[in-house]
PyMOL CGO cylinders between C-alpha atoms (Angstrom):
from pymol import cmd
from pymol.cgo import CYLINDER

trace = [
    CYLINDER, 0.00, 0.00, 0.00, 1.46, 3.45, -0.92, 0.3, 1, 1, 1, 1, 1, 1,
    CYLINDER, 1.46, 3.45, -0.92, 2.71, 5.73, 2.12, 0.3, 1, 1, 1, 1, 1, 1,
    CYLINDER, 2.71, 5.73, 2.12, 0.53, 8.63, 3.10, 0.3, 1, 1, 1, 1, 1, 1,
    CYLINDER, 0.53, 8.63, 3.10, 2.68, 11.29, 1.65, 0.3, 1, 1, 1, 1, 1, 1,
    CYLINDER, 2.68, 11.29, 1.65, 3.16, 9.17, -1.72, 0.3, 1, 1, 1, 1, 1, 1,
    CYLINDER, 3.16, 9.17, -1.72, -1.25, 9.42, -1.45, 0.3, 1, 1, 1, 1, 1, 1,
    CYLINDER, -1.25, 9.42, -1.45, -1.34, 12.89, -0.83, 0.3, 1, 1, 1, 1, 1, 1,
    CYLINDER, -1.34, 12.89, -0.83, 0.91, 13.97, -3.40, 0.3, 1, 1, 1, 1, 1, 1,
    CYLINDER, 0.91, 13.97, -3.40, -1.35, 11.76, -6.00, 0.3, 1, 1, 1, 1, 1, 1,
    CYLINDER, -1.35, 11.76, -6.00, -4.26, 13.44, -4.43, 0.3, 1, 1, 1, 1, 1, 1,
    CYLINDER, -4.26, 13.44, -4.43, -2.54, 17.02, -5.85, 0.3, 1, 1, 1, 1, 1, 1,
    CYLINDER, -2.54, 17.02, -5.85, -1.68, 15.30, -8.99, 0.3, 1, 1, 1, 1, 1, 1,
    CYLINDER, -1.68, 15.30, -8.99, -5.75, 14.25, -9.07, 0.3, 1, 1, 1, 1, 1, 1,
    CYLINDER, -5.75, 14.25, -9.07, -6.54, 17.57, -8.78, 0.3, 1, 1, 1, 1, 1, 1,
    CYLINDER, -6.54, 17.57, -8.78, -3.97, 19.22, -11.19, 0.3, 1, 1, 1, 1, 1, 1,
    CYLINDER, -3.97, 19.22, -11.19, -5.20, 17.01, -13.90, 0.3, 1, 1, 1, 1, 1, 1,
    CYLINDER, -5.20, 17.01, -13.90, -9.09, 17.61, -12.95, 0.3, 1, 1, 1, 1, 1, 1,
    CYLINDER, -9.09, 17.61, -12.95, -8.25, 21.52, -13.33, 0.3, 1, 1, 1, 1, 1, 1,
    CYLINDER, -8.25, 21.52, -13.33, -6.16, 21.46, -15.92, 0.3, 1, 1, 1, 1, 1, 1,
    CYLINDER, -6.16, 21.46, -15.92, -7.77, 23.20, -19.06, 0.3, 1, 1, 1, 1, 1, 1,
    CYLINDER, -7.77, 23.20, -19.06, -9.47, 25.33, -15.97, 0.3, 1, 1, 1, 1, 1, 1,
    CYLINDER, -9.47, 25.33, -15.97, -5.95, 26.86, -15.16, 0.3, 1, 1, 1, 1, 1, 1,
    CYLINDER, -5.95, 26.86, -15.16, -4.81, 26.69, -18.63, 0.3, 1, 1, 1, 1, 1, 1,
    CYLINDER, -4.81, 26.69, -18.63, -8.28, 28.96, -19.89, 0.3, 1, 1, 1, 1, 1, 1,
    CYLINDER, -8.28, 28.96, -19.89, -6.87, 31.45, -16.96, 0.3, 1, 1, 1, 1, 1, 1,
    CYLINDER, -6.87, 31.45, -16.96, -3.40, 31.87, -18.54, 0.3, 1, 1, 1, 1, 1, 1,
    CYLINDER, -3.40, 31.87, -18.54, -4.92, 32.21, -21.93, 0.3, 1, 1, 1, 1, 1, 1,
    CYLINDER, -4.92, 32.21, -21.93, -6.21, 35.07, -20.93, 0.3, 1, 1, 1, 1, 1, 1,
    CYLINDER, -6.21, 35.07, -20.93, -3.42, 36.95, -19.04, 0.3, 1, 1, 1, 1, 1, 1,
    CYLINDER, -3.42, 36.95, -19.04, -0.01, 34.65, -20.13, 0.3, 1, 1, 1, 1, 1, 1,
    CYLINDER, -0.01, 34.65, -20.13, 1.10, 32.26, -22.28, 0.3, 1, 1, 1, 1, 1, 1,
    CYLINDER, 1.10, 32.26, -22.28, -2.03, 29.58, -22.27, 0.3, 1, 1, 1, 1, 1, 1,
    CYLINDER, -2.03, 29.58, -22.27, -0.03, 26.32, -20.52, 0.3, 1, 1, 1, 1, 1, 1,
    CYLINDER, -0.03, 26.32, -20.52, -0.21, 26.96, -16.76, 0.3, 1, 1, 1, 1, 1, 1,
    CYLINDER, -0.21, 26.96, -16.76, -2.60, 23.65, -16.49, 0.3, 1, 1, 1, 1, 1, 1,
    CYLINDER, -2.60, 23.65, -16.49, -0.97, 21.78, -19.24, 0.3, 1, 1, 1, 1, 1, 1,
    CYLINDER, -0.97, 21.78, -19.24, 2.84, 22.67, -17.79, 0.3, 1, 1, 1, 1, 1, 1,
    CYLINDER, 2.84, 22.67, -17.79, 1.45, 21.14, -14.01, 0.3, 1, 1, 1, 1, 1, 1,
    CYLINDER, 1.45, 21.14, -14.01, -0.48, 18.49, -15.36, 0.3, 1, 1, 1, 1, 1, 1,
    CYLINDER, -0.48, 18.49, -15.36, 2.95, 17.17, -17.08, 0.3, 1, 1, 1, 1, 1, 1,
    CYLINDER, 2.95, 17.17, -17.08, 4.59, 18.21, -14.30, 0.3, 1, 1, 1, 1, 1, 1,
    CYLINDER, 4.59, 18.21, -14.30, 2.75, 16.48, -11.32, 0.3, 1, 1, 1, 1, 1, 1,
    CYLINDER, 2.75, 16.48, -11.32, 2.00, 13.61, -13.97, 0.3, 1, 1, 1, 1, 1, 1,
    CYLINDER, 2.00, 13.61, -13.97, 5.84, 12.55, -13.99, 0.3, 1, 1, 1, 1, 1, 1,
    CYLINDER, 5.84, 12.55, -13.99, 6.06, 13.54, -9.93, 0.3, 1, 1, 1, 1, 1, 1,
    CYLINDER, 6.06, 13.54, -9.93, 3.73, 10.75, -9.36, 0.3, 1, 1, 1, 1, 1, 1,
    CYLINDER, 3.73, 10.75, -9.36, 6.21, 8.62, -11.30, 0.3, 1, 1, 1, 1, 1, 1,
    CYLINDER, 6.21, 8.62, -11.30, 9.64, 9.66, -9.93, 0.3, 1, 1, 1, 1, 1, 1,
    CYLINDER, 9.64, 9.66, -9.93, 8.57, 10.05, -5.73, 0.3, 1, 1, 1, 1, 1, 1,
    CYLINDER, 8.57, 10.05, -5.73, 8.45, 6.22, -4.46, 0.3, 1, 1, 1, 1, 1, 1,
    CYLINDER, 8.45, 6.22, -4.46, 5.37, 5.32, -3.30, 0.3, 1, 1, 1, 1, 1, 1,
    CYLINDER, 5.37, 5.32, -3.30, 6.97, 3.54, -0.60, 0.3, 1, 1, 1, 1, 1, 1,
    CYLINDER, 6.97, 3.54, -0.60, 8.22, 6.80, 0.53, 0.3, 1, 1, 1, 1, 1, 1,
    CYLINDER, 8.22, 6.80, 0.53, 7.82, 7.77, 4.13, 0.3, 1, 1, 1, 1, 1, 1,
    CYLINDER, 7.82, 7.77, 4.13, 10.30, 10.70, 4.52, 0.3, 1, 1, 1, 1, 1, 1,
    CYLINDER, 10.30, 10.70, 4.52, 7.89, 13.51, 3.89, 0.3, 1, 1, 1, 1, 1, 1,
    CYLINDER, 7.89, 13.51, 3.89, 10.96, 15.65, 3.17, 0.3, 1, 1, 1, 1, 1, 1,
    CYLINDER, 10.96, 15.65, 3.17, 12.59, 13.40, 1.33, 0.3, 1, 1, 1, 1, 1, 1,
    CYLINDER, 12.59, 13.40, 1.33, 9.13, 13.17, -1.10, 0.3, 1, 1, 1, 1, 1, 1,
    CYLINDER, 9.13, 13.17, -1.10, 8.91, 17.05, -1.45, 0.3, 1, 1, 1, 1, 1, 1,
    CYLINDER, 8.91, 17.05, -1.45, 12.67, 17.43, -2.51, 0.3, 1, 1, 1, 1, 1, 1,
    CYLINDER, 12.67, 17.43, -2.51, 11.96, 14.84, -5.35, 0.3, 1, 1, 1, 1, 1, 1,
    CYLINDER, 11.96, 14.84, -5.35, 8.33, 16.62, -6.26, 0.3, 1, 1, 1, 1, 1, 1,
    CYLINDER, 8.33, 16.62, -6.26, 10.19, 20.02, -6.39, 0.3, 1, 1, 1, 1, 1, 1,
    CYLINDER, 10.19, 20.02, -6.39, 13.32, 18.51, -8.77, 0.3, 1, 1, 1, 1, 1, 1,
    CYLINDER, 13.32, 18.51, -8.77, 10.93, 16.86, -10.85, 0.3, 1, 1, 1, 1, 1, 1,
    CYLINDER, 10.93, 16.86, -10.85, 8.52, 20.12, -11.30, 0.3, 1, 1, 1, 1, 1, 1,
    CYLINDER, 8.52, 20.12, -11.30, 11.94, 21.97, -11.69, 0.3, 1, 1, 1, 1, 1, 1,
    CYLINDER, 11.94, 21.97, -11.69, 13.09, 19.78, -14.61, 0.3, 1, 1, 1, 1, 1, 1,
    CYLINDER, 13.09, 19.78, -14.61, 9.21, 18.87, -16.17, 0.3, 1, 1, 1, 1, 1, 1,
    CYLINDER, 9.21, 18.87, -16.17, 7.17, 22.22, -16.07, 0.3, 1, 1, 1, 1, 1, 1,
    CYLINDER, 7.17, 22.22, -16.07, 7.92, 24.87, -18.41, 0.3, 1, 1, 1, 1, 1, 1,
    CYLINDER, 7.92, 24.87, -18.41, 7.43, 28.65, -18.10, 0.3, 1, 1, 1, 1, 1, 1,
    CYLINDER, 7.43, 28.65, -18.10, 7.80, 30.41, -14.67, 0.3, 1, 1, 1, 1, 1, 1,
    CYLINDER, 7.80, 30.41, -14.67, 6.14, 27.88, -12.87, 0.3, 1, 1, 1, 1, 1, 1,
    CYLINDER, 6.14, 27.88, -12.87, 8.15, 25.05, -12.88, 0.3, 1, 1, 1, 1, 1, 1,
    CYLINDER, 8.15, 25.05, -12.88, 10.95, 27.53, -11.36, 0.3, 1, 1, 1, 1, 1, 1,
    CYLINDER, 10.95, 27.53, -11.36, 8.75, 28.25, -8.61, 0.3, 1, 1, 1, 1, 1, 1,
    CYLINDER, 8.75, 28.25, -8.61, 6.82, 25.64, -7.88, 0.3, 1, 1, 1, 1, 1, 1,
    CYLINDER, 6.82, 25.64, -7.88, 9.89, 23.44, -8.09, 0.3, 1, 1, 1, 1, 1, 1,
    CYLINDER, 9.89, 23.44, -8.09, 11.40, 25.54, -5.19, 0.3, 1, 1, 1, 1, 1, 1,
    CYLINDER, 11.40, 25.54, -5.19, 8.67, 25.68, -3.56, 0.3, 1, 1, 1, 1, 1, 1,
    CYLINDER, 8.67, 25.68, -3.56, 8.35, 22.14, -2.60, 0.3, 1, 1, 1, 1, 1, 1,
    CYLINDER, 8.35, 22.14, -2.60, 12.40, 21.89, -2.55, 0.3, 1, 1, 1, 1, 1, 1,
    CYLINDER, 12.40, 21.89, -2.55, 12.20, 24.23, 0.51, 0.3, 1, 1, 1, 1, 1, 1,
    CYLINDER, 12.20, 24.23, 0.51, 9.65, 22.59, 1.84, 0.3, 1, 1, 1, 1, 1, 1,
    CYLINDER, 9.65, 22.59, 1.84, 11.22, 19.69, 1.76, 0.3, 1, 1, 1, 1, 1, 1,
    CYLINDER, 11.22, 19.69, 1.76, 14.30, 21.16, 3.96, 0.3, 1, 1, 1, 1, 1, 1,
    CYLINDER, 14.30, 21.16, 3.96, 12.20, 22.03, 6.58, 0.3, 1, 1, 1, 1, 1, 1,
    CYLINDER, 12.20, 22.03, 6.58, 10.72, 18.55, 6.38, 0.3, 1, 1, 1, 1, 1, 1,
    CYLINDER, 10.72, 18.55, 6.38, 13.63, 16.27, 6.69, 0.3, 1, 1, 1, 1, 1, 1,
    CYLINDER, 13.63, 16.27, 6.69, 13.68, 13.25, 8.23, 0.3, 1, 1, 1, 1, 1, 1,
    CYLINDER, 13.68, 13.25, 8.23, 9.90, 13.44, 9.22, 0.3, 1, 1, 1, 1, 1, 1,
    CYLINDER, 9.90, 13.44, 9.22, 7.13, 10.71, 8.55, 0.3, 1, 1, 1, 1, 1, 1,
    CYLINDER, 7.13, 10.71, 8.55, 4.30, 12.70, 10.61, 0.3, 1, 1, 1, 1, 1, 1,
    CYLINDER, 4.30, 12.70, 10.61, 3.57, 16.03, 10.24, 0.3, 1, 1, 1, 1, 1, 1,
    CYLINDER, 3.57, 16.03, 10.24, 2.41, 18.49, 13.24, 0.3, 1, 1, 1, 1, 1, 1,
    CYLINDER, 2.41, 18.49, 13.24, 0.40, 21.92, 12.68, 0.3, 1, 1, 1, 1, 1, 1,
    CYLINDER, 0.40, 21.92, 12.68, 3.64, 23.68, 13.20, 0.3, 1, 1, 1, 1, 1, 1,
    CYLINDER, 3.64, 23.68, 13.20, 5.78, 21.82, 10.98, 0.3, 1, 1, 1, 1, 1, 1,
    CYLINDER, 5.78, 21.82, 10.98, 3.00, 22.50, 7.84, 0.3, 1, 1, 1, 1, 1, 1,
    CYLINDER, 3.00, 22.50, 7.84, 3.51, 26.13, 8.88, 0.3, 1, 1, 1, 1, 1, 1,
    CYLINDER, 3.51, 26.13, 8.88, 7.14, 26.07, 9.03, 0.3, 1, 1, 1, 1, 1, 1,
    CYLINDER, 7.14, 26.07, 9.03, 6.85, 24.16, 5.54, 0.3, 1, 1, 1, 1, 1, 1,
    CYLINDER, 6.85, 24.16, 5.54, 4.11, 26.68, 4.23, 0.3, 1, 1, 1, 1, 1, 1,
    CYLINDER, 4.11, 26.68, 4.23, 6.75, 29.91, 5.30, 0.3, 1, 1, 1, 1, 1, 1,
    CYLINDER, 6.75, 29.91, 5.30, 9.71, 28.08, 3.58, 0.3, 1, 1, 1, 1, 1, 1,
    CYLINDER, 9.71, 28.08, 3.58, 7.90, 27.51, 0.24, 0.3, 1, 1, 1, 1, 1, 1,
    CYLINDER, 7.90, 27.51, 0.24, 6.76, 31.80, 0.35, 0.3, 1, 1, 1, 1, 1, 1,
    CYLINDER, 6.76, 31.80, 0.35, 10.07, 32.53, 0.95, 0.3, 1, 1, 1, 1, 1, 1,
    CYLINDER, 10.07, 32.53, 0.95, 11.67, 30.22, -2.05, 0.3, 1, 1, 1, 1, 1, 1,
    CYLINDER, 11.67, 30.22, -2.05, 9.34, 31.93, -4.20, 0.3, 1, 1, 1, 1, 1, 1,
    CYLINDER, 9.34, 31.93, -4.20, 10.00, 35.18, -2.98, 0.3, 1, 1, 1, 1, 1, 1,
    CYLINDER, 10.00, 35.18, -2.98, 13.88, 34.93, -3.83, 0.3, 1, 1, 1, 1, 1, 1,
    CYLINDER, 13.88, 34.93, -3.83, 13.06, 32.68, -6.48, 0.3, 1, 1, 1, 1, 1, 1,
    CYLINDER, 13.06, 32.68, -6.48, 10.74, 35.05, -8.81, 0.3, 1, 1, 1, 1, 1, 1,
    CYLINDER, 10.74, 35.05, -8.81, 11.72, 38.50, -7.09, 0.3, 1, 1, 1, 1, 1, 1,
    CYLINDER, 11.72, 38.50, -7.09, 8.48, 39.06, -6.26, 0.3, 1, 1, 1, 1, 1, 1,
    CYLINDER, 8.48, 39.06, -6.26, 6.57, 40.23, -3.20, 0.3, 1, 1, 1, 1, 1, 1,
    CYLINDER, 6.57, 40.23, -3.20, 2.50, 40.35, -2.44, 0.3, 1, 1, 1, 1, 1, 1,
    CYLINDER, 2.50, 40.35, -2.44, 0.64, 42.59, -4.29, 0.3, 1, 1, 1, 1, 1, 1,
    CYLINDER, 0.64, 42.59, -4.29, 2.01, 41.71, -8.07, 0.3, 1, 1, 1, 1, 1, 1,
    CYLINDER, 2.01, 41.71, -8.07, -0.78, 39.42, -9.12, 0.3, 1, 1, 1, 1, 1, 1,
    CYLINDER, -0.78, 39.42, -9.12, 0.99, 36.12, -8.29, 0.3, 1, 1, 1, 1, 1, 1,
    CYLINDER, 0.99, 36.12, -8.29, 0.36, 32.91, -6.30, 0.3, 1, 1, 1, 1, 1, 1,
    CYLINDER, 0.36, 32.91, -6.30, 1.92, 35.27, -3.35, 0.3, 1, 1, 1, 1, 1, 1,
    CYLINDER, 1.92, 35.27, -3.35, -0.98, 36.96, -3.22, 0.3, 1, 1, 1, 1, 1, 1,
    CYLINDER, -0.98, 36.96, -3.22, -2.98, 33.67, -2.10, 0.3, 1, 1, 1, 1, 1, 1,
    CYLINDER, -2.98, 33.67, -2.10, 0.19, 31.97, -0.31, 0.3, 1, 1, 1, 1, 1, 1,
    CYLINDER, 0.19, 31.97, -0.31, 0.74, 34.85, 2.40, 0.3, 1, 1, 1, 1, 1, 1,
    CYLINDER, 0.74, 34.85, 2.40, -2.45, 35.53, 3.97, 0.3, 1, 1, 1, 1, 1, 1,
    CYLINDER, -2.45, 35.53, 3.97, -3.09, 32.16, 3.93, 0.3, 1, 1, 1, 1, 1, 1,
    CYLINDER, -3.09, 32.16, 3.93, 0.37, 31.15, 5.87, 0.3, 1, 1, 1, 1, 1, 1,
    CYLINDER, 0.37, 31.15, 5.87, -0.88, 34.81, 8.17, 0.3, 1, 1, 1, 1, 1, 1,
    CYLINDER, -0.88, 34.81, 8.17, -4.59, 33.02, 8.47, 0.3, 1, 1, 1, 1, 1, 1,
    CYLINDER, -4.59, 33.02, 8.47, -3.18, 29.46, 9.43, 0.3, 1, 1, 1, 1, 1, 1,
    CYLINDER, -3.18, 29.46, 9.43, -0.13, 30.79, 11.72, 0.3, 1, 1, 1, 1, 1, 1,
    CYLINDER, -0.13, 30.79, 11.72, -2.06, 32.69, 13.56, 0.3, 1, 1, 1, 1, 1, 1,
    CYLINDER, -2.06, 32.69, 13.56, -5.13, 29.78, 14.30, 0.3, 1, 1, 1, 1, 1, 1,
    CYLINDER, -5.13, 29.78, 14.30, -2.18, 27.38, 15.03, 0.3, 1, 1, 1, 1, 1, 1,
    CYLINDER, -2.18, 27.38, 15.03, -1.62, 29.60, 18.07, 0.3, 1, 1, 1, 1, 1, 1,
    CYLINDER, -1.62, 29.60, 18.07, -5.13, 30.10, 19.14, 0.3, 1, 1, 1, 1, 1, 1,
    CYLINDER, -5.13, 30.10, 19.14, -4.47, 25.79, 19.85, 0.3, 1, 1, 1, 1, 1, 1,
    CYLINDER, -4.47, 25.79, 19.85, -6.72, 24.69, 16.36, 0.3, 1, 1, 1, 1, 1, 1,
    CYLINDER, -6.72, 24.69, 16.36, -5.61, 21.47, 14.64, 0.3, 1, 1, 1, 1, 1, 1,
    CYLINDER, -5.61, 21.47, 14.64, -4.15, 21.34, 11.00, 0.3, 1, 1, 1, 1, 1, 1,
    CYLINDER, -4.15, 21.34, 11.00, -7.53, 20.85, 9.33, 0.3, 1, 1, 1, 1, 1, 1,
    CYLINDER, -7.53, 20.85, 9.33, -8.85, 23.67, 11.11, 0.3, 1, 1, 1, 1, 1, 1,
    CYLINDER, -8.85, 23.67, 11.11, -6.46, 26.06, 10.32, 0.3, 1, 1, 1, 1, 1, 1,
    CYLINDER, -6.46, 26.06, 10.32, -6.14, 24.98, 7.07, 0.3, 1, 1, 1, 1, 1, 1,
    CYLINDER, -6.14, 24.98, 7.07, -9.86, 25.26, 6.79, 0.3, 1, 1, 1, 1, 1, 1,
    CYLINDER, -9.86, 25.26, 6.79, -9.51, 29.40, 7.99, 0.3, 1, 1, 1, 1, 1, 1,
    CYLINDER, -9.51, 29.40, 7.99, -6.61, 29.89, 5.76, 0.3, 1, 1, 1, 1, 1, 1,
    CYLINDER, -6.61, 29.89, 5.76, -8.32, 28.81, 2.34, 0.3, 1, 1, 1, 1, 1, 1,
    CYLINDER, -8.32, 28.81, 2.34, -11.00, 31.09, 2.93, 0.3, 1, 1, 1, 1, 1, 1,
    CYLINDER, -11.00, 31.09, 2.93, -7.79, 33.65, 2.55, 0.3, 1, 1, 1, 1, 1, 1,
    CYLINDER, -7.79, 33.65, 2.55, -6.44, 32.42, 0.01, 0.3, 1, 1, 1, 1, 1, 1,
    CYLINDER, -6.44, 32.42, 0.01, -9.95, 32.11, -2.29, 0.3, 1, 1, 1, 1, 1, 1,
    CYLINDER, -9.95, 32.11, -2.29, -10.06, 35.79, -0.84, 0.3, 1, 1, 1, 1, 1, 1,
    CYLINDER, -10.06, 35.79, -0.84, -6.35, 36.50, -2.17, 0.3, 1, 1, 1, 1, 1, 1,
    CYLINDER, -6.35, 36.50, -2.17, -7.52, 34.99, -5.64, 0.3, 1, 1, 1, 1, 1, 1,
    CYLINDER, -7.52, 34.99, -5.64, -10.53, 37.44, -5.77, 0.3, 1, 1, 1, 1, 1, 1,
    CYLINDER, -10.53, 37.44, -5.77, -7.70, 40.34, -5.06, 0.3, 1, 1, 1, 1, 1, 1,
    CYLINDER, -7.70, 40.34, -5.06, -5.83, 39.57, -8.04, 0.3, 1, 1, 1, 1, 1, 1,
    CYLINDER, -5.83, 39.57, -8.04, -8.58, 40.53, -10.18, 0.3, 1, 1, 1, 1, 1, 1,
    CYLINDER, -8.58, 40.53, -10.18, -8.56, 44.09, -8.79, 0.3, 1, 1, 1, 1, 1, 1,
    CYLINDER, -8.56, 44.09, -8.79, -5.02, 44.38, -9.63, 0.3, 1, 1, 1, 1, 1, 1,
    CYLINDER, -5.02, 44.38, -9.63, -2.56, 44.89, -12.24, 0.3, 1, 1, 1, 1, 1, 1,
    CYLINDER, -2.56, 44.89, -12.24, 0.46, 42.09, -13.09, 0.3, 1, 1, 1, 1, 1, 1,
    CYLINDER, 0.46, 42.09, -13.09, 4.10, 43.76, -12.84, 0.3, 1, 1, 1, 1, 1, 1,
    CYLINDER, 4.10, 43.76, -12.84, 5.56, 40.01, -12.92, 0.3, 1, 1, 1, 1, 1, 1,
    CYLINDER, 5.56, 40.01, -12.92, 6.24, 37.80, -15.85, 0.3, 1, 1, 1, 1, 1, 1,
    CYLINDER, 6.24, 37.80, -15.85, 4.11, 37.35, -19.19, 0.3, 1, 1, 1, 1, 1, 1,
    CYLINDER, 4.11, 37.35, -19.19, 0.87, 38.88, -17.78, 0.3, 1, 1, 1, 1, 1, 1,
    CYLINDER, 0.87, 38.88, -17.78, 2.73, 42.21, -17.08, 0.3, 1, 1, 1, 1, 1, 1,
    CYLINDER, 2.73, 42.21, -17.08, 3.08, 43.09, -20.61, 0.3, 1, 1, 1, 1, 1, 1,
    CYLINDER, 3.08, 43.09, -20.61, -1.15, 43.76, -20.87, 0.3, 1, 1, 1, 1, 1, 1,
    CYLINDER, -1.15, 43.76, -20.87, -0.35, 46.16, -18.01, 0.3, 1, 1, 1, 1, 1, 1,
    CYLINDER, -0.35, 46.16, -18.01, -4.26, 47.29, -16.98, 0.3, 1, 1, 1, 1, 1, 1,
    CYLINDER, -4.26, 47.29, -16.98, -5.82, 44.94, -19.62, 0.3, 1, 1, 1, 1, 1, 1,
    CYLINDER, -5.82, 44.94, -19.62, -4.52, 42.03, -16.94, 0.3, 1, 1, 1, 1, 1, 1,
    CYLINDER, -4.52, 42.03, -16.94, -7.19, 43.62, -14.46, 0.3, 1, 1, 1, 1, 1, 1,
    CYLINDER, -7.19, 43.62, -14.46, -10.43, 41.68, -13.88, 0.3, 1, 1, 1, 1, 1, 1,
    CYLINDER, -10.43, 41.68, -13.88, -8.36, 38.44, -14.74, 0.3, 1, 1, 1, 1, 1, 1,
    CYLINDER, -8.36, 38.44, -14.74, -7.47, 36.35, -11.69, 0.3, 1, 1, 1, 1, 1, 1,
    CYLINDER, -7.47, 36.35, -11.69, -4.24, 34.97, -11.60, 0.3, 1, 1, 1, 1, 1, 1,
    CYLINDER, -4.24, 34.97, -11.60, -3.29, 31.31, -12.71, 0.3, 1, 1, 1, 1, 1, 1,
    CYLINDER, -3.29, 31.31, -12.71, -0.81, 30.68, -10.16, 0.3, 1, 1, 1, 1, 1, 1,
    CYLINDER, -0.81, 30.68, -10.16, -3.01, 31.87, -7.36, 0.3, 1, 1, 1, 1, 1, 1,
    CYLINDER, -3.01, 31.87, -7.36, -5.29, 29.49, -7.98, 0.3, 1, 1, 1, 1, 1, 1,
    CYLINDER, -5.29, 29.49, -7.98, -3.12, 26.20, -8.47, 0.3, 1, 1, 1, 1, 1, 1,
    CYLINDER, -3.12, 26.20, -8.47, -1.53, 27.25, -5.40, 0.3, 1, 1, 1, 1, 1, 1,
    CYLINDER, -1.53, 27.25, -5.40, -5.02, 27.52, -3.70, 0.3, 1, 1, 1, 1, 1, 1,
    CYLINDER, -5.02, 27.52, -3.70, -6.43, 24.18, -4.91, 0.3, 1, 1, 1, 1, 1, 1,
    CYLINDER, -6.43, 24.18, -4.91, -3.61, 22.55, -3.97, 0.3, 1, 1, 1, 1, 1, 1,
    CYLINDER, -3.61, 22.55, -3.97, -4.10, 23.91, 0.60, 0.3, 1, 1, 1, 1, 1, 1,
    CYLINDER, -4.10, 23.91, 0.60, -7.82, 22.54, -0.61, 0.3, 1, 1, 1, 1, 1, 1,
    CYLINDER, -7.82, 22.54, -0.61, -6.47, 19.30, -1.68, 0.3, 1, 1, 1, 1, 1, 1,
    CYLINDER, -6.47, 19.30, -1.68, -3.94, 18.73, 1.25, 0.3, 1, 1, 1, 1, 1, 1,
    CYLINDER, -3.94, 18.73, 1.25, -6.64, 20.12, 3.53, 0.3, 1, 1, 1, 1, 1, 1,
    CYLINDER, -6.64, 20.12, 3.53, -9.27, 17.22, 2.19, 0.3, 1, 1, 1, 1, 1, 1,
    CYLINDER, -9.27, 17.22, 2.19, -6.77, 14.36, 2.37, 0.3, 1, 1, 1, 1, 1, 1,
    CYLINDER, -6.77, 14.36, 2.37, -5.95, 15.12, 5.62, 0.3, 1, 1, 1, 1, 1, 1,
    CYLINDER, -5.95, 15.12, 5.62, -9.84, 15.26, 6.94, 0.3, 1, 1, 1, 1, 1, 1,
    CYLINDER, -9.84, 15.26, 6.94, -10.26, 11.96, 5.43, 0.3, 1, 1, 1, 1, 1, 1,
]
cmd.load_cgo(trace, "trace")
């Protein structure tokens, strides 16, 4: 039987794949039309390089974030790919995962992106979902609620962040060369990022 984090990560891949000409329509419409197709690849061949025997949770991020990093074209694969490498770090060793070690996780991955794509909230990018949702879960975790609960708190954020990126103009990557014609658009990114805190969230409920 596959280990829990080899399930999970095929529960992201499920979801990818479900959503795939979903995120791809988004991108059409502000970038370069291949967000969904790029992670659906991507998360595709993840499924096929991480072990399903894995148990090192760490161990099974690093691998998702090399694959993504080699597999997934465009700016994504960059960040997403770093993403779950710096994860991974934080990760190490560990077969069970606490509330505070997904947050610790959650605040590595922001900060890979950050450095990775020079960006910062506020430029129509998955950032714009990924920080108030880390703010949202951080700050349950210390009120005492459990992972699910928290989780549950920040993905009403992040759906909250994706709404915000409509509003806003892109000054990052493809979409910032329709300057004000990327308002009313929500970003692509955002919403992989956001459907994949739903999909962790649900697999860990069940």
């Amino acid at each position: 039987m596959p280990s829990r984090v080899y399930e999970c990560i095929a529960k992201i891949n499920d979801t990818i794949q479900e959503n795939k000409d979903f995120l791809t329509d988004l991108d059409r419409e502000i970038g370069d039309a291949d967000h969904g197709v790029n992670m659906a690849r991507g998360f595709n061949a993840v499924t096929e390089k991480v072990s399903q025997d894995e148990t090192d949770i760490g161990a099974a991020l690093k691998k998702t974030g090399m694959t993504l990093l080699s597999t997934v074209g465009g700016a994504s694969g960059p960040l997403y790919g770093t993403a779950y490498m710096e994860a991974g770090k934080v990760l190490a060793g560990k077969t069970e995962l606490s509330a505070e070690d997904f947050g610790a996780a959650l605040n590595a991955a922001i900060a890979g992106i950050q450095k990775r794509g020079k960006a910062e909230r506020g430029e129509k990018t998955m950032l714009d979902a990924l920080i108030p949702a880390y703010e949202t879960y951080t700050a349950k975790v210390a009120e005492g609620a459990d992972i699910v609960t928290a989780l549950d708190a920040a993905i009403e954020e992040a759906n909250k962040g994706i709404e915000y990126t409509k509003t806003i103009r892109a000054t990052k990557g493809r979409a910032s060369y329709l300057g004000d014609r990327s308002i009313g658009h929500q970003d692509p990114g955002a919403t992989s990022a956001t459907l994949t805190l739903e999909t962790i969230r649900d697999f860990l409920k069940a």
